[in-house]
NULO-956974 format. One record per residue: residue number from 1; x, y, z of N, C-alpha, C in turn. Coordinates in Angstrom, 3 decimals, m for minus. Each point is the difference from the previous one (the first is absolute). Example, Ala and Ser with C-alpha at 12.3 -4.5 7.8 and 13.67 -1.06 7.14 Angstrom:
<sites>
> 1	13.190	m5.690	7.800	m0.890	1.190	0.000	0.900	1.200	0.000
> 2	m0.350	1.050	m0.720	0.820	1.190	0.060	m0.770	1.090	0.730
</sites>
This chain:
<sites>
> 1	134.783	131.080	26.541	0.349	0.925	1.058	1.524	m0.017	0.151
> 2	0.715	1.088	0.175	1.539	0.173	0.094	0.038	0.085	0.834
> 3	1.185	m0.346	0.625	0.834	0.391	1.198	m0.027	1.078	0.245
> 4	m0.109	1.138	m0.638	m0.122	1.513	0.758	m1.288	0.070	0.727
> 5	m1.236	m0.541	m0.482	m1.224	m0.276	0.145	m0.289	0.211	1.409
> 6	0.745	m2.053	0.039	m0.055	m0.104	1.071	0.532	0.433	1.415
> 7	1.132	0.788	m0.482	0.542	0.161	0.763	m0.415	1.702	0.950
> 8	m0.697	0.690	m1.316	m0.963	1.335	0.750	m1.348	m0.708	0.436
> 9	m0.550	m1.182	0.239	m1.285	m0.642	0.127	0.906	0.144	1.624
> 10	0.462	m0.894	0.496	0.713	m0.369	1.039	0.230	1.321	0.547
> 11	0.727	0.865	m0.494	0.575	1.311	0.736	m1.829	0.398	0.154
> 12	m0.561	0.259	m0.402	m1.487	0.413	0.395	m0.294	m0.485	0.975
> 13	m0.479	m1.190	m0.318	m0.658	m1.129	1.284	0.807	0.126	1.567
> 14	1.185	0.092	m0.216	0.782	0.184	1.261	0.459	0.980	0.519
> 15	m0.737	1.087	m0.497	0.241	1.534	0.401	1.690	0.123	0.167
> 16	0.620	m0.287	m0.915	1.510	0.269	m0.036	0.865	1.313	m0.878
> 17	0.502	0.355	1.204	0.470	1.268	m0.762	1.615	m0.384	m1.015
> 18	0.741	0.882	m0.430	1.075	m0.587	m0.948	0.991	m0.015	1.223
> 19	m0.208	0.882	1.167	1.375	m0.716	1.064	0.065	m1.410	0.644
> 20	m1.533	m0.202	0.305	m0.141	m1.507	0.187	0.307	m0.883	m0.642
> 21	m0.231	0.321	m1.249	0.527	m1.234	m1.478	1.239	m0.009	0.082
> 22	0.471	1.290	0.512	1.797	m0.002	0.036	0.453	m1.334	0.790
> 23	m0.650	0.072	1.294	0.473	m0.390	1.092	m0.443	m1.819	m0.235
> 24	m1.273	m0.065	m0.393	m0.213	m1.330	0.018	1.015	m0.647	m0.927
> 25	0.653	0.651	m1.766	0.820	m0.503	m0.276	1.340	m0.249	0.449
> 26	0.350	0.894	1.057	1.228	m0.099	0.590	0.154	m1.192	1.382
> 27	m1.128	m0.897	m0.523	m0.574	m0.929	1.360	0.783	m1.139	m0.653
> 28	0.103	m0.007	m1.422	0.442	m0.889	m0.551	1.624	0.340	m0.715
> 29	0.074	0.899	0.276	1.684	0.560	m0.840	m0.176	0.329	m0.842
> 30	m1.122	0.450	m0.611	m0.091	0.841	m0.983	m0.583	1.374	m0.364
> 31	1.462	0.936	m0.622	m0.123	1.519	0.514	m0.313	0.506	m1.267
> 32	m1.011	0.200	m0.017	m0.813	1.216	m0.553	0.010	1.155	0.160
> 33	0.038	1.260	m0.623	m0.301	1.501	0.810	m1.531	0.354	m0.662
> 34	m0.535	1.083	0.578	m1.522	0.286	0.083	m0.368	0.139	m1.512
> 35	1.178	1.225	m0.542	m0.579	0.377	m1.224	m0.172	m1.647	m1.133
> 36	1.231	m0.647	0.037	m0.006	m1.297	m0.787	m1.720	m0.709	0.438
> 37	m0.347	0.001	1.349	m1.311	m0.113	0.096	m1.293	0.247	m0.420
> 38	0.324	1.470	0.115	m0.949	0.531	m0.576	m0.380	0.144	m1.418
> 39	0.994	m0.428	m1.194	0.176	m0.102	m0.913	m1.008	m1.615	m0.502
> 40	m0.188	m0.683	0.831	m1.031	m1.014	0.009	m1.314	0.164	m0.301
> 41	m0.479	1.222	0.514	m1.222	0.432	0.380	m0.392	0.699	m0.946
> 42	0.664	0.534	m0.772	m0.360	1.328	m1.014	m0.801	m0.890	m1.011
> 43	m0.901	1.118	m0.977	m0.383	m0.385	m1.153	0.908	m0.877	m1.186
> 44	m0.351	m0.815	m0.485	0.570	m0.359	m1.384	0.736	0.835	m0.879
> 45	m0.834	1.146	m0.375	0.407	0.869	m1.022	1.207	0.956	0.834
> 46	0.126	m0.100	0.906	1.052	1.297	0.950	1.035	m0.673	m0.010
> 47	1.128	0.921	m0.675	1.662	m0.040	m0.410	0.034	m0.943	0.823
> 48	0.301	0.403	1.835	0.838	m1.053	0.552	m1.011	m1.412	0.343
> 49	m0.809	m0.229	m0.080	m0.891	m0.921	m0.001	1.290	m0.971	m0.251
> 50	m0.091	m1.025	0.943	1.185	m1.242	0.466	m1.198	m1.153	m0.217
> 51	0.584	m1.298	m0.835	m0.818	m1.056	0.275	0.760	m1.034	1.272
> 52	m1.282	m0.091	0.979	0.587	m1.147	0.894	0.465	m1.291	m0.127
> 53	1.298	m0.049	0.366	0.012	m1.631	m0.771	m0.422	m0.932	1.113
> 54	0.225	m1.419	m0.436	m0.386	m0.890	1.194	1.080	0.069	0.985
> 55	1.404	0.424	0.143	0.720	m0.649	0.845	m0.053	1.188	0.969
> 56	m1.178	1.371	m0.081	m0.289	0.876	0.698	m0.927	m0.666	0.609
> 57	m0.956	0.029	m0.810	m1.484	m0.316	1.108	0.220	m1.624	0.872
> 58	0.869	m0.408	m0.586	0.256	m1.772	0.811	0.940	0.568	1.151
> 59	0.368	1.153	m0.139	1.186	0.476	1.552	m1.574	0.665	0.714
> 60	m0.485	0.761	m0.527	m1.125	1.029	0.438	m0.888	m1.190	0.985
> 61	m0.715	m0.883	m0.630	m0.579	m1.107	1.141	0.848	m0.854	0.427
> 62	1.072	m0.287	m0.048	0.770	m0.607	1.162	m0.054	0.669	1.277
> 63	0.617	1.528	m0.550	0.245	0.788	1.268	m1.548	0.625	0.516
> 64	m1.071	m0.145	m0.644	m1.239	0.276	0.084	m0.325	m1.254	1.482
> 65	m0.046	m0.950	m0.272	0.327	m1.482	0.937	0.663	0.539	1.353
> 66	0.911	0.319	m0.069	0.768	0.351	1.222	m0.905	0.836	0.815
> 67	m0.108	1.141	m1.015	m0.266	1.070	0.565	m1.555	0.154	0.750
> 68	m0.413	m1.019	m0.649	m1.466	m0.316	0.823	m0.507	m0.862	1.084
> 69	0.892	m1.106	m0.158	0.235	m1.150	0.553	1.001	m0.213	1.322
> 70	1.286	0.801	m0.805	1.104	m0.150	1.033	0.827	m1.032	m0.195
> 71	0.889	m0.106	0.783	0.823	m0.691	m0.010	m0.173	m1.490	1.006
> 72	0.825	m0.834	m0.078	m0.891	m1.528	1.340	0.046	0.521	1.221
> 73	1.798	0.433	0.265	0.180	0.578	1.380	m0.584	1.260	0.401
> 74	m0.553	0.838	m0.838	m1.175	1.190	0.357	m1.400	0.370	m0.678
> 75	m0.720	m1.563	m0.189	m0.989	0.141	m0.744	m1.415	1.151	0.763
> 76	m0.571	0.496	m1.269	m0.648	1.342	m0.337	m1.586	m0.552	m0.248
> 77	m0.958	0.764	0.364	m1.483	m0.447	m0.358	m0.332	1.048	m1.160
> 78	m0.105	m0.754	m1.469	m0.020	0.775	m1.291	m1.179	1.329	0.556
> 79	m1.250	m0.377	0.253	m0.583	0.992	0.351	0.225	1.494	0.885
> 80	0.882	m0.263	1.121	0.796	0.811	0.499	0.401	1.094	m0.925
> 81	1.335	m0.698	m0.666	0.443	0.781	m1.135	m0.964	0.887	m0.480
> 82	m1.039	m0.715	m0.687	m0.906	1.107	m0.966	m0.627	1.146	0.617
> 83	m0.489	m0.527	1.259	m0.745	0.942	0.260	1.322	1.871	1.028
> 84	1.221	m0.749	m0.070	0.503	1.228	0.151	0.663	0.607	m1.629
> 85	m0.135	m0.423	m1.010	m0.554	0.789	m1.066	m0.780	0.455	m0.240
> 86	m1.243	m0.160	0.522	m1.113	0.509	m0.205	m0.288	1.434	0.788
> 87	1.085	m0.368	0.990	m0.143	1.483	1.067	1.072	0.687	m0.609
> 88	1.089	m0.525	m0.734	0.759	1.189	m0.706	m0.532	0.343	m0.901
> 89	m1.126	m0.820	m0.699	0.184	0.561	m1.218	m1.022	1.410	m0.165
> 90	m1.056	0.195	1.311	m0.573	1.200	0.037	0.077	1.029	0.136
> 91	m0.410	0.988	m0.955	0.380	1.355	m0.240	0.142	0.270	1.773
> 92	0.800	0.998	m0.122	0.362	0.726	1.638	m1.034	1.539	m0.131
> 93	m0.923	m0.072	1.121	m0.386	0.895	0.390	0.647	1.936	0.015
> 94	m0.717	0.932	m0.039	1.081	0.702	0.175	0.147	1.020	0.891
> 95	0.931	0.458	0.453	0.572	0.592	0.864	0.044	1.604	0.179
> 96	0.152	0.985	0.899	m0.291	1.147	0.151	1.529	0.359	m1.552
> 97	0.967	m0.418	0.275	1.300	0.024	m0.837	m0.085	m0.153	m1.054
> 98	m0.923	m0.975	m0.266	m0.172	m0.310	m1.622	m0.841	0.608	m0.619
> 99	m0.569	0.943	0.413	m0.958	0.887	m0.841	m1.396	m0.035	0.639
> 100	m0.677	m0.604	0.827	m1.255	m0.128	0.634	m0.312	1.157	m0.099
> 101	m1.635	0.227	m0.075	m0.631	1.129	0.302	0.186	0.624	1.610
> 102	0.527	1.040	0.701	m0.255	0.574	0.890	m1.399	0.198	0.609
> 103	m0.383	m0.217	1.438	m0.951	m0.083	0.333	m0.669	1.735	m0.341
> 104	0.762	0.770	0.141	m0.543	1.183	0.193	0.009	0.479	m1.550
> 105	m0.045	m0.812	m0.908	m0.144	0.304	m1.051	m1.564	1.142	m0.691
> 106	0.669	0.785	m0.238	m1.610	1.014	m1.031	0.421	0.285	m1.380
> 107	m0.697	m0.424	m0.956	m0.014	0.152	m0.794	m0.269	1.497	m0.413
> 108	0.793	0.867	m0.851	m0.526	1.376	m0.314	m0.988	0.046	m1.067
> 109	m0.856	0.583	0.205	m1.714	0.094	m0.543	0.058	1.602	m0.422
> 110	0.092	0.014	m1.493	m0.138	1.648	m0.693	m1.056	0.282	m0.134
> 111	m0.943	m0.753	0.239	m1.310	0.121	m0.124	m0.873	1.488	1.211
> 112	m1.177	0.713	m0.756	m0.130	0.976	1.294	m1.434	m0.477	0.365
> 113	0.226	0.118	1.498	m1.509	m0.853	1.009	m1.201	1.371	m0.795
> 114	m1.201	m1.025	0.045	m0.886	0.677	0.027	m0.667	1.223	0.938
> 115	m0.540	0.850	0.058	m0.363	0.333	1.108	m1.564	m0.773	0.976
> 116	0.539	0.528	1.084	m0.967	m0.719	0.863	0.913	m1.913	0.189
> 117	0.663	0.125	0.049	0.735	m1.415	m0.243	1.215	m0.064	0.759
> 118	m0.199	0.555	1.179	1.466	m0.047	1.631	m0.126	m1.350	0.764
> 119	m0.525	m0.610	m0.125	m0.093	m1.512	0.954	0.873	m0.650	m0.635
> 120	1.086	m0.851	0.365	1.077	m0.881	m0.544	m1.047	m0.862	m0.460
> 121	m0.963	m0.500	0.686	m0.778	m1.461	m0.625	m1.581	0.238	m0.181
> 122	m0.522	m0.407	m1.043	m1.187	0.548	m0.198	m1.010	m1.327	0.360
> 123	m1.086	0.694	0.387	m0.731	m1.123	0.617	m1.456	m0.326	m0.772
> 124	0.040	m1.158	m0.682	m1.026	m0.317	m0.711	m1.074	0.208	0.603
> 125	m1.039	0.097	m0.561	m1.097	m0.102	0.252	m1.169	m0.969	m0.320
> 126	m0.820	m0.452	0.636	m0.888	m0.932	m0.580	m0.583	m0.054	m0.935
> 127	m0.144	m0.853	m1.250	m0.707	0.430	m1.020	m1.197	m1.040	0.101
> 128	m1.465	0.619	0.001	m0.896	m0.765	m0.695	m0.153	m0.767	m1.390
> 129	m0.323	m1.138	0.252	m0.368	m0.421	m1.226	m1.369	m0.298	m0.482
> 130	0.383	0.918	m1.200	m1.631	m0.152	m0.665	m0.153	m1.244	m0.819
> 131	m1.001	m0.615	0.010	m0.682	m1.574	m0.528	m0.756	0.919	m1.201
> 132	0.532	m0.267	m1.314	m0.316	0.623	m1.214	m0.867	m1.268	m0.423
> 133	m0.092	m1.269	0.292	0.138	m1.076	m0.588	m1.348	m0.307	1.145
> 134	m1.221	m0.199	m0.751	m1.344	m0.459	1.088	0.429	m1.695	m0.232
> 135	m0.636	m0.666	1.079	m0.366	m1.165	m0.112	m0.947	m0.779	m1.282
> 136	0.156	m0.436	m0.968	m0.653	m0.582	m0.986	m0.318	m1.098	m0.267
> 137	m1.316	m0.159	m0.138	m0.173	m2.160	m0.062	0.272	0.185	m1.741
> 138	0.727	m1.062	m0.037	0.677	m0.516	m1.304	m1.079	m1.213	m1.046
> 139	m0.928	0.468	m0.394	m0.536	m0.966	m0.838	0.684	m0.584	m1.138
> 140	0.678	m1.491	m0.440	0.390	m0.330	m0.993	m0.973	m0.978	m1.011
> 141	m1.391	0.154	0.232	m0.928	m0.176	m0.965	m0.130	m1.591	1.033
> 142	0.040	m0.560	1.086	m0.496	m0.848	0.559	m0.744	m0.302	0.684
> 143	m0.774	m0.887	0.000	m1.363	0.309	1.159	m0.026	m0.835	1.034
> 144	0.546	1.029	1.496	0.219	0.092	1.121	m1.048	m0.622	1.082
> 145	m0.693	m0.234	m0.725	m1.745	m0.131	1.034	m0.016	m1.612	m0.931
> 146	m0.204	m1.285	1.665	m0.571	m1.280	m1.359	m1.341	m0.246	0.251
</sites>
């Protein structure tokens, strides 16, 4: 397992986006920018495909440590942390602005009504069901009577 491996195993597990990775490395003094990040993550075979070395991923959980843990004079409950990743990391709902369907939405229908067919909602009707199927005693050649 490589260091790039592990290091998208981790970005998974901890719902971390590439600004967070920014930030947790900058916990430790070490400045990264996103794209150099993201260059971690890519396939093998893709041009910029970057191999991680160790003196990345050994800054990456140092500042990973901090960033979960805290510091002595402002120590942090790791769980805390995660679980407000977990609330960023969910898709956002959407909004009248962002494209939502309008309530008063109608779809245009080229279609032409039948006649006899003016009621907006049509109202089923009860259907009988016919029993095609009689009741049958099932003989499998055993004898039922001792």
């Amino acid at each position: 397992m490589t260091n790039n491996d592990i290091f998208k195993k981790l970005r998974v597990a901890l719902m971390l986006r590439d600004d967070q990775i920014e930030t947790i490395l900058s916990l430790v003094d070490f400045r990264m920018s996103k794209g150099e990040i993201g260059n971690f993550f890519r396939s093998e075979d893709h041009p910029k495909y970057m191999e991680c070395g160790d003196q990345v991923l050994r800054n990456f959980l140092n500042g990973l440590v901090i960033h979960l843990r805290g510091t002595k004079e402002n120590p942090k409950n790791p769980m805390d942390v995660i679980a407000i990743h977990k609330t960023e990391a969910r898709p956002k709902e959407f909004t009248k602005s962002e494209g939502a369907p309008k309530k008063d939405f109608k779809p245009k229908t080229d279609f032409k009504k039948k006649p006899g067919t003016d009621s907006k909602f049509k109202t089923k009707k009860p259907v009988k069901k016919i029993e095609i199927i009689e009741k049958v005693q099932y003989k499998n050649g055993k004898n039922t009577k001792g």
